[in-house]
C-alpha positions as CSV (number, residue, x, y, z in Angstrom):
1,X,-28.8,-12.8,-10.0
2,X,-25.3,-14.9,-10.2
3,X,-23.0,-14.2,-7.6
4,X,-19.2,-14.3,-6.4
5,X,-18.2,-16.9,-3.7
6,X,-17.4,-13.6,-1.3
7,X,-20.4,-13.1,1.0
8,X,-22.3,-9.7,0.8
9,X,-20.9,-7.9,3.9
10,X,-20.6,-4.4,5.4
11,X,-17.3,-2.9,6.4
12,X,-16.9,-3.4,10.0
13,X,-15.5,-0.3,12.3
14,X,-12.1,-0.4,13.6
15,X,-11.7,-0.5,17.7
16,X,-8.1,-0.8,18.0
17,X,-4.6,1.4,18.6
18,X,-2.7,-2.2,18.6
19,X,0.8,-1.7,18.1
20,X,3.5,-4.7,17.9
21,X,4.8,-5.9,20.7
22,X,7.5,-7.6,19.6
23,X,9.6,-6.0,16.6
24,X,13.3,-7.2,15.4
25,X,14.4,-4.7,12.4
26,X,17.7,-5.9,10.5
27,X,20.2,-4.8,7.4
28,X,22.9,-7.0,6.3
29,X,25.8,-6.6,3.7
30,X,26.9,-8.9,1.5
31,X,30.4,-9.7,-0.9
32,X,29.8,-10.6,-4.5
33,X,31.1,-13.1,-6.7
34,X,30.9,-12.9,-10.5
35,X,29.4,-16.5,-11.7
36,X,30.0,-18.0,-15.4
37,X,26.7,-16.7,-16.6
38,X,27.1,-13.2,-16.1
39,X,24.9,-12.8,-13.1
40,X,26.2,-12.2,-9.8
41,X,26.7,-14.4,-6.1
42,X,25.8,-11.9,-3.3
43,X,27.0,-14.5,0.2
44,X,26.4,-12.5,3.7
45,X,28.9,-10.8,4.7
46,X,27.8,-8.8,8.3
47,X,24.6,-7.4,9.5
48,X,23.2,-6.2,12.6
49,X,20.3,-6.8,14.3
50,X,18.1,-5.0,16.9
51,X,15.1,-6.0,18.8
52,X,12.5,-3.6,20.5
53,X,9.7,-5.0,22.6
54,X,7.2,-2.3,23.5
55,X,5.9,-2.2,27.0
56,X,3.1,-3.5,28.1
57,X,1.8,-4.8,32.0
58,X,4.1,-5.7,34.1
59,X,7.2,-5.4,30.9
60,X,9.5,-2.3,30.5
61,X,10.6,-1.4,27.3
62,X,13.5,-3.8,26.1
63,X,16.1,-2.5,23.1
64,X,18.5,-5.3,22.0
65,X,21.4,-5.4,19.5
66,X,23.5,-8.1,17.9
67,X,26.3,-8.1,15.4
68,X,26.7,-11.0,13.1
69,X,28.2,-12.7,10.1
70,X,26.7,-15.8,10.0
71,X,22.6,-15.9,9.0
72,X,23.0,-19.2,11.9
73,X,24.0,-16.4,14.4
74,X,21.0,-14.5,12.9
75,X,18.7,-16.8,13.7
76,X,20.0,-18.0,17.0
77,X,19.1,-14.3,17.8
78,X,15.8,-14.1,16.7
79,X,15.1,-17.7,18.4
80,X,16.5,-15.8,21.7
81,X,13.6,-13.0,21.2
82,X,10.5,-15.1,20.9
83,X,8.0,-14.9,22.9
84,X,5.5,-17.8,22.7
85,X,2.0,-17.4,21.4
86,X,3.1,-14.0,20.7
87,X,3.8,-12.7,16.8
88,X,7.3,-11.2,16.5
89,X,7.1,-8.9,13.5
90,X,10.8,-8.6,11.5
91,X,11.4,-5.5,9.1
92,X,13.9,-4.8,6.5
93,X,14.7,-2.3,3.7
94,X,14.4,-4.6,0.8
95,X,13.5,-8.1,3.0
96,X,13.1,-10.2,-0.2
97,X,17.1,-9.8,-0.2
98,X,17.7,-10.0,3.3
99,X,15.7,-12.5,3.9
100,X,17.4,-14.6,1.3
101,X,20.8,-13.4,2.1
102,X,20.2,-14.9,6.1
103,X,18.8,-18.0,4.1
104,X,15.3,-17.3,5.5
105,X,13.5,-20.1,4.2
106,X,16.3,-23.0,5.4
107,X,16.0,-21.8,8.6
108,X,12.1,-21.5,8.9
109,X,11.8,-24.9,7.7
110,X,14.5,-26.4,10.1
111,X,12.5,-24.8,13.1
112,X,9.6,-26.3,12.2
113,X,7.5,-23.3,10.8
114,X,5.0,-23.5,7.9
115,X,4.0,-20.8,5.3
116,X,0.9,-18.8,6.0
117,X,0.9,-15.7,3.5
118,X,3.0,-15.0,0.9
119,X,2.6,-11.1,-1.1
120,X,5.7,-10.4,-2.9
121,X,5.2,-7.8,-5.6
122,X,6.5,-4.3,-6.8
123,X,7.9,-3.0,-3.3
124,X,6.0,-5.0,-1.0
125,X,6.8,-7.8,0.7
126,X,4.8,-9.3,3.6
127,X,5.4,-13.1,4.5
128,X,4.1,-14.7,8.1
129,X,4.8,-18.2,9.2
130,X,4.2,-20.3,11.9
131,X,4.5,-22.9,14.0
132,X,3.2,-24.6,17.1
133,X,4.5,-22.3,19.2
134,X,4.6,-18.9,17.3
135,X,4.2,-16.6,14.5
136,X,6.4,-14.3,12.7
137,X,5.8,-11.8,9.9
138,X,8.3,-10.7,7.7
139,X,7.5,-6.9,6.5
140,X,9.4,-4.4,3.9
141,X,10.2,-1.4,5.5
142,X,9.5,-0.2,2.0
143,X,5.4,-1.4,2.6
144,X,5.0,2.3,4.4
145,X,7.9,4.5,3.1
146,X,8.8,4.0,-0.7
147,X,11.6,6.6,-0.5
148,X,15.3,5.3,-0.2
149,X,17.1,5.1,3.1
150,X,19.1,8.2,2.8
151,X,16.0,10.5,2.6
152,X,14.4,8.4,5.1
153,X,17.4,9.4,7.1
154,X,17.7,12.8,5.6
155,X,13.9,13.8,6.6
156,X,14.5,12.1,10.2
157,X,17.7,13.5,10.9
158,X,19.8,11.0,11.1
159,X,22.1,10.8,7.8
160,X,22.9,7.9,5.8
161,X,26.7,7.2,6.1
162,X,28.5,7.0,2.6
163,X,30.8,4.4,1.9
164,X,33.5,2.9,-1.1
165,X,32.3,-0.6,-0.7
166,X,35.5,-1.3,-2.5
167,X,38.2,0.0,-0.6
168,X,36.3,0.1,3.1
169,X,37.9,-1.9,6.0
170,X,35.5,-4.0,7.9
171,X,35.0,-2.1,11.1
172,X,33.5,1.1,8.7
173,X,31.1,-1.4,6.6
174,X,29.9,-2.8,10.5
175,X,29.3,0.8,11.1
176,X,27.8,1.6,7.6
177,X,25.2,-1.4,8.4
178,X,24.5,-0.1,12.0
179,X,23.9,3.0,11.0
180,X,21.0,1.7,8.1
181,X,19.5,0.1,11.4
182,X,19.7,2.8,13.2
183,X,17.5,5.2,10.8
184,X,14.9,2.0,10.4
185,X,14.5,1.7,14.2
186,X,14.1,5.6,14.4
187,X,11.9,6.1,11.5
188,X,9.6,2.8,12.9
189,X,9.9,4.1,16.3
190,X,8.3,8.0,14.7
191,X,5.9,5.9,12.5
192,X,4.2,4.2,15.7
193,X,4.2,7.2,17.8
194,X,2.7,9.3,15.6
195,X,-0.1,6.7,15.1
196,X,-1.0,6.2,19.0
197,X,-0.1,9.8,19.8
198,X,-2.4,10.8,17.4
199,X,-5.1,8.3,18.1
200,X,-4.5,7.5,14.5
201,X,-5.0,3.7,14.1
202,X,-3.3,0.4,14.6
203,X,0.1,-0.5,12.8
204,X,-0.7,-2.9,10.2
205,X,1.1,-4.2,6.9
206,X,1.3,-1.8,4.4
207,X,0.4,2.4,4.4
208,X,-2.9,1.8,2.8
209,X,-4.1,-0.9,5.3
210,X,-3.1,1.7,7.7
211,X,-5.1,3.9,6.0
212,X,-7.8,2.2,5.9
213,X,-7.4,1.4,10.1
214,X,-7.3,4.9,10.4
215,X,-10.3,5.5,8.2
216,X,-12.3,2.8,10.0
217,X,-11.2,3.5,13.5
218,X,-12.4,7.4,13.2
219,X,-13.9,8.2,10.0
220,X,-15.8,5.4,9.1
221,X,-19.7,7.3,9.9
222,X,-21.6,6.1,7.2
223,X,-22.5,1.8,6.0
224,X,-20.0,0.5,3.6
225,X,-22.2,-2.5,1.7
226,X,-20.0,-5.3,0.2
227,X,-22.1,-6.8,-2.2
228,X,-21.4,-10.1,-4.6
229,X,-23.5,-9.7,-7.9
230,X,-21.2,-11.2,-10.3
231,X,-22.7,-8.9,-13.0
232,X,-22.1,-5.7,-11.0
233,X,-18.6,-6.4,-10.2
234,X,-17.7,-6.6,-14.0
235,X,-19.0,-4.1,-14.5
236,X,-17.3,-2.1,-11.8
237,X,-14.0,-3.7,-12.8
238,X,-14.3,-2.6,-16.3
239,X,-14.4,1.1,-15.3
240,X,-11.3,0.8,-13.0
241,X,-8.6,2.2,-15.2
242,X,-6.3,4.4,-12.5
243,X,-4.8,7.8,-13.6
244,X,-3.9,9.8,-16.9
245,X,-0.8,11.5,-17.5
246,X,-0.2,13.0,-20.8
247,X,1.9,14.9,-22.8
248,X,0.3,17.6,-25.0
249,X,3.3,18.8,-26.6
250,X,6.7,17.2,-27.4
251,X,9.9,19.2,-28.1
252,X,11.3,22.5,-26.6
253,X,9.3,25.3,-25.6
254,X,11.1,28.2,-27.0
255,X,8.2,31.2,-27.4
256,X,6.3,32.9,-24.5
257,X,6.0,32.3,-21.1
258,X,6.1,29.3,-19.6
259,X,4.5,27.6,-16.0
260,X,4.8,24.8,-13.9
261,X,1.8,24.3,-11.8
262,X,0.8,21.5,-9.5
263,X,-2.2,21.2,-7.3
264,X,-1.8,20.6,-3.9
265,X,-3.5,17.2,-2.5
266,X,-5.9,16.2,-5.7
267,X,-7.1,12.9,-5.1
268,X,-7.8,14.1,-1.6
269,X,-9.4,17.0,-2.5
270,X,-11.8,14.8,-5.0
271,X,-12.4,12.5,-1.9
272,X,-13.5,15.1,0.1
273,X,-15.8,17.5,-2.1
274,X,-17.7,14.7,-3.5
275,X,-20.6,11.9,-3.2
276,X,-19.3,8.2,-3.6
277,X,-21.2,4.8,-3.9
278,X,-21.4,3.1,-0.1
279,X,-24.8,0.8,-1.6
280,X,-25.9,-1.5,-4.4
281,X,-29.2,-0.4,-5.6
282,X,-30.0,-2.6,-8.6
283,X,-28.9,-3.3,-12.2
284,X,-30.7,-1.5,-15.0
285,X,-30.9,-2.5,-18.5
286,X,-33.9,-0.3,-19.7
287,X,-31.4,3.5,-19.3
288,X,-32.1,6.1,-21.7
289,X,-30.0,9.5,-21.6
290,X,-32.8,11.4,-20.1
291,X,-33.1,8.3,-17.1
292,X,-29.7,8.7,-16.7
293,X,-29.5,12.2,-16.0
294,X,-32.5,11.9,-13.9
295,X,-30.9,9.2,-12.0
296,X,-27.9,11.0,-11.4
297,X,-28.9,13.7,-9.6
298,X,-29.7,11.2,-6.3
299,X,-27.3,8.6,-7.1
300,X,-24.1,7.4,-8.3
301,X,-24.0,4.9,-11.9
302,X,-22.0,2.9,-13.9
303,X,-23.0,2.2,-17.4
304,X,-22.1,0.7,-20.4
305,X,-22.6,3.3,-22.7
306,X,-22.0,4.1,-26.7
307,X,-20.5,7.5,-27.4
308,X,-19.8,9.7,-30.3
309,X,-17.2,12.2,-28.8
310,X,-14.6,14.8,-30.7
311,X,-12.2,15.0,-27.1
312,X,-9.9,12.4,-26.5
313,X,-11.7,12.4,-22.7
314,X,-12.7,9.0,-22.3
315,X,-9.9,5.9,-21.1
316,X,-10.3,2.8,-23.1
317,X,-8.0,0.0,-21.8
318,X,-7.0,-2.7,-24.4
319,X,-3.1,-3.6,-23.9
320,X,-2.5,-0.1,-22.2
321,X,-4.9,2.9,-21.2
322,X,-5.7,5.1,-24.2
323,X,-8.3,8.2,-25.2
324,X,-9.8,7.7,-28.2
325,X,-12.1,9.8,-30.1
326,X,-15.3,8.5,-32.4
327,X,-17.8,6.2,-32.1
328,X,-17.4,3.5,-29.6
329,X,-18.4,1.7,-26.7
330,X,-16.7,2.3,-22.9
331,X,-18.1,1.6,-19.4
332,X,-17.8,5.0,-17.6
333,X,-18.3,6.0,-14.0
334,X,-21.0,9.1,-12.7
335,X,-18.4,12.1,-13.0
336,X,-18.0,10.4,-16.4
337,X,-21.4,10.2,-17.5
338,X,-22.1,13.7,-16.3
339,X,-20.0,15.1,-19.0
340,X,-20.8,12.6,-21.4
341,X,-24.4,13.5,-21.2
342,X,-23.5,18.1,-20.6
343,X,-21.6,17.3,-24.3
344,X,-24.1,15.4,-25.9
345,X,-21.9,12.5,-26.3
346,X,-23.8,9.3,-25.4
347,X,-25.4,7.8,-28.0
348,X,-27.0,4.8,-26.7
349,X,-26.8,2.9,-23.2
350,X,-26.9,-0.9,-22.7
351,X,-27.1,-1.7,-19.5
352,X,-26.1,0.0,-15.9
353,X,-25.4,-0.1,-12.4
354,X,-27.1,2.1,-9.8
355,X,-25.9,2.8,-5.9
356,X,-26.9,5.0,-2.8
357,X,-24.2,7.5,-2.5
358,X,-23.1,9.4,0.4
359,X,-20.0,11.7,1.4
360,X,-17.6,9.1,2.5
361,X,-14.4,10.6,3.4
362,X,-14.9,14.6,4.2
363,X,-13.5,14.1,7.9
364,X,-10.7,11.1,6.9
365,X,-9.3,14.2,4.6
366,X,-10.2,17.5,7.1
367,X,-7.9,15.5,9.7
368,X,-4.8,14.5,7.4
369,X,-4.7,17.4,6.1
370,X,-5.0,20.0,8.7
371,X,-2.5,17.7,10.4
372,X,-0.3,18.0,8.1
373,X,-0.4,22.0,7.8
374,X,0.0,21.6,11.6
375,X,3.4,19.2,11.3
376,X,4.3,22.1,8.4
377,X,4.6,25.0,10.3
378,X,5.8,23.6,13.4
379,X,8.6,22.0,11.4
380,X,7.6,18.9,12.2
381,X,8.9,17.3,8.3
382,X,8.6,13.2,9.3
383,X,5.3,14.1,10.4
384,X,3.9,16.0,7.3
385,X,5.4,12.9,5.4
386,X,3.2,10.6,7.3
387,X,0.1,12.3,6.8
388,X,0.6,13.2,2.9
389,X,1.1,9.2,2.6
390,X,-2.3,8.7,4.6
391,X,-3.6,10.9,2.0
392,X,-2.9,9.4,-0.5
393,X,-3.1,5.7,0.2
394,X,-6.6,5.0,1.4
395,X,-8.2,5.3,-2.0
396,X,-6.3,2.3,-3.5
397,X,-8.1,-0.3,-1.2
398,X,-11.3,0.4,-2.3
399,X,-10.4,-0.4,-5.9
400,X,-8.1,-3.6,-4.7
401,X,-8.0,-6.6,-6.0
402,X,-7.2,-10.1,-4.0
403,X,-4.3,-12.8,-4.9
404,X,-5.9,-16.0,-6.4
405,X,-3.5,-18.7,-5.4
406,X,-3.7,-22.4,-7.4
407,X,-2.1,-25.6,-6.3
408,X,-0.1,-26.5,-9.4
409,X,1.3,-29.4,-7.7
410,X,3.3,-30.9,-4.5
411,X,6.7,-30.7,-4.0
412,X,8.3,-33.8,-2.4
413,X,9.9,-33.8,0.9
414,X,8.7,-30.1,1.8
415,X,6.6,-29.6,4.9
416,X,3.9,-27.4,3.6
């Protein structure tokens, strides 16, 4: 059996309601200067800054705030706020611009800290650095909300101010900015204490490593096996092909009656009403259709299977994700082979992988959701945001895939 370099490993339960310490949340705005080549200068302009320390021991809760128009008066702030051998976590709406905008990088490297993660992709954005004396991570706001910052501010109740950046005088943008802080702090501030009030989980990076706190801190009853068979794990990564959404007529509907319908909480619903794989069993390359369905009615299976189908039910991924119908070969997953085997479609089966199944996530789902009918008819709408994103975020980490970073070269004079 050939294997991965990532040891075989269970998933290990989650003990802690940690919640940072030490948080500094910023905006900034910037004036603009069209460039020879079309593209635009964006140079800082003002921003504000506030910083929150929770309490803790012997410490009070601390809220700080700091006006400036200079990223050196940025960072003389955040300098002010560190506490050593203690991470200070910074958040933005959109960091990757703000943190280039307050010349992040120049100013990191000048205090002596080095680069220790680095995750910027699609809207999320988590760097931490450090140095001998501290650490700081650098979070999108965006990680846990992707909504924009007027109906974060609209579902908190505290309105986004509008604004003609063109003909505004500079007090109004100061106030503009202070205001975008203002709805970050609160909605943070709602985030965390809906976490610890709830005895949800500990704050982490994103809203589906949160999910998965919360999952392993209360829901996490039975073993999660990690294995590393190579052969497996292609296998597993061939039938991994997300969603569908298609469109089964084009043009305008003009006869009969017509309905919109929408089901409430699918992928949930799916998590909770059904068995999923928690073990490796073994690899099997002796399957027939009748061992199959034997099989399948004590475990879960992936197979590599030969079909002969009429529907266009089945995702094939090549450049994009399509359905085909005919004759051809596809690597399906149990609920798959279920109804490839009730419609007769499989026509042969190369070779398979078999797991222990269990019911994984009935009371991770029973508690978001009944939370969130809880938040609905109280009126409670930042809360029944929370728990729809729980929902519908903890799924994704099971099927998540690492960055593979390469050294390409060195570049001189840089301290990392």
């Amino acid at each position: 059996m050939s294997t991965i370099e990532r040891k075989a490993h269970c998933l290990i339960k989650g003990k802690t309601l940690s919640i940072p310490r030490h948080v500094i949340i910023f905006d900034t705005e910037t004036s603009s200067t069209d460039l020879p080549n079309g593209e635009k200068l964006h140079e800082l302009k003002l921003g504000w800054v506030v910083y929150v320390r929770s309490a803790y021991g012997r410490h009070l809760e601390q809220e700080k705030w700091q006006f400036f128009t200079k990223p050196s008066e940025f960072w003389s702030f955040v300098e002010s706020v560190i506490t050593p051998k203690q991470r200070l976590w910074i958040i933005a709406r959109n960091m990757s611009f703000d943190f280039t905008i307050v010349k992040g990088w120049k100013f990191l490297r000048k205090a002596g800290y080095k680069l220790k993660f680095f995750h910027n992709a699609g809207l999320t954005t988590i760097i931490t650095v450090q140095n001998s004396n501290s650490s700081i991570c650098f979070i999108d706001s965006l990680n846990w909300f992707r909504e924009s910052l007027a109906k974060t501010g609209e579902r908190i109740g505290i309105p986004k101010l509008k604004i003609d950046f063109e003909t505004c005088t500079f007090s109004f943008l100061s106030t503009y900015c202070k205001r975008d802080v203002e709805i970050e702090l609160a909605n943070y501030k709602l985030f965390v204490k809906f976490l610890h009030g709830n005895h949800i989980s500990r704050l982490t990076y994103t809203i589906g490593s949160t999910a998965m706190a919360a999952y392993l801190l209360s829901h996490y009853h039975k073993t999660i096996y990690i294995h590393n068979n190579k052969e497996a794990i292609e296998l597993e990564r061939a039938s991994y092909r997300g969603g569908r959404v298609e469109c089964f007529q084009l043009g305008e509907l003009k006869n009969g009656t017509h309905y919109i319908v929408d089901v409430n909480s699918l992928y949930p619903y799916v998590m909770r009403n059904n068995l999923f794989p928690c073990k490796y069993k073994e690899i099997s390359h002796k399957i027939t259709p009748n061992t199959l369905r034997s099989c399948l009615k004590d475990y879960s299976v992936i197979a590599k299977v030969l079909i002969n189908t009429p529907q266009p039910a089945y995702a094939v991924k090549r450049e994009r994700t399509i359905f085909p119908t005919g004759k051809f070969w596809v690597v399906l997953t149990t609920p798959e082979l279920k109804f490839a085997l009730d419609n007769n479609h499989i026509l042969k089966i190369d070779w398979g992988v078999i797991y222990h199944q269990a019911p994984l996530f009935k009371t991770y789902v029973d508690k978001f959701y009944s939370l969130r009918q809880e938040f609905k008819s109280t009126g409670v709408a930042e809360y029944v945001e929370i728990c729809k994103l729980l929902l519908n975020s903890l799924y994704g980490k099971f099927g998540q895939k690492a960055d593979i970073w390469e050294k390409i070269g060195v570049c001189p004079n840089e301290p990392d």
